[in-house]
Steps between C-alpha positions, in 0.01 A plus 500: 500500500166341589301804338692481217461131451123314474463152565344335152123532553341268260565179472527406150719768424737440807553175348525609121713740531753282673471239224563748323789587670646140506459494083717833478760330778500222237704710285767618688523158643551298182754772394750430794430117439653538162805717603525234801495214261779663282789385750357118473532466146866420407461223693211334369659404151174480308323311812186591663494686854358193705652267692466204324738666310744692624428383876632733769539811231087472494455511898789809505232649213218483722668656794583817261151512364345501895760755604400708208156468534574597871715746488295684271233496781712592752663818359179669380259398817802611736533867291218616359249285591391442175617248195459650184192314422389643834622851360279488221157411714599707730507247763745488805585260732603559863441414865232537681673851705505634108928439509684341222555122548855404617695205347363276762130622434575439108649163537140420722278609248722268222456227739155475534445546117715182472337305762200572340710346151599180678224291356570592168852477547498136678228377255665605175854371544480188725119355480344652123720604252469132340128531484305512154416848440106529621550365855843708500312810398239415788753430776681814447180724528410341824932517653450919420116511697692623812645761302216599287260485817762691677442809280163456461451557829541856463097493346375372923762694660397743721813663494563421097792262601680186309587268715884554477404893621357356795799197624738801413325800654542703204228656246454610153394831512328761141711829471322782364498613207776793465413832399589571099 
């Protein structure tokens, strides 16, 4: 597999073509969000999906929307390798041996994507979501620097690696180009 498969040699486009890949995943995403939301809304009688308003329905929302986000993860890392944004940059992700990921090596890799999200995530909904918009704007860009730094690092790795590739022992890999 390893002659087949070339680690991402320049920097810059290592890291485009997985934003790349993360718009196109975008898609796919917000399309099972809807068709998850579709059970939810009998029950909202004209109210809005948050808490303050239909209390416990909201947190049961939220626990759909991270399974789905999840799951979707999880079932095209563990059989292909590849999400369809992936797919279309021909990018793959797998461990270090070149084998797929296993649920356990999927659930990882989400892990450290969202501990690299817990600033944002604590900031927003308990400390800044009150704020006037200009500090609000600013607090939110510095909660995602771990993230942002942690796929910028690709550009100084020597290896090419975010950080989650590194915690989880996996790695992002180019496929070549097929024949026509």
């Amino acid at each position: 597999m390893s002659a087949e498969v070339a680690m991402i040699q320049t920097p810059p486009a290592g890291l485009l073509r997985r934003l790349g890949a993360m718009v196109y995943d975008c898609l796919p995403i917000f399309a099972f969000m809807v068709v998850a939301t579709v059970p939810f809304l009998p029950f909202l009688k004209g109210r809005v999906l948050v808490a303050e308003e239909v209390g416990w329905l909201a947190h049961l929302y939220h626990l759909v929307q991270i399974a789905v986000v999840a799951g979707f993860f999880i079932f095209f890392w563990t059989r292909r390798g590849q999400t369809v944004g992936m797919l279309a940059w021909r990018l793959r992700l797998e461990r270090h041996d070149g084998a797929l990921l296993s649920v356990g090596d999927a659930l990882r890799r989400l892990g450290a994507v969202f501990v690299l999200c817990v600033p944002f995530l604590i900031g927003y909904w308990w400390i800044w979501h009150d704020w006037p918009k200009t500090p609000r704007v600013a607090a939110n860009c510095i909660a995602l620097a771990p993230l942002a730094i942690a796929y910028l690092w690709i550009w100084i790795d020597r290896d090419k690696q975010a950080w989650p590739d590194r915690w989880t022992k996996t790695r992002v890999v180019l496929l070549p180009k097929r024949a026509r």
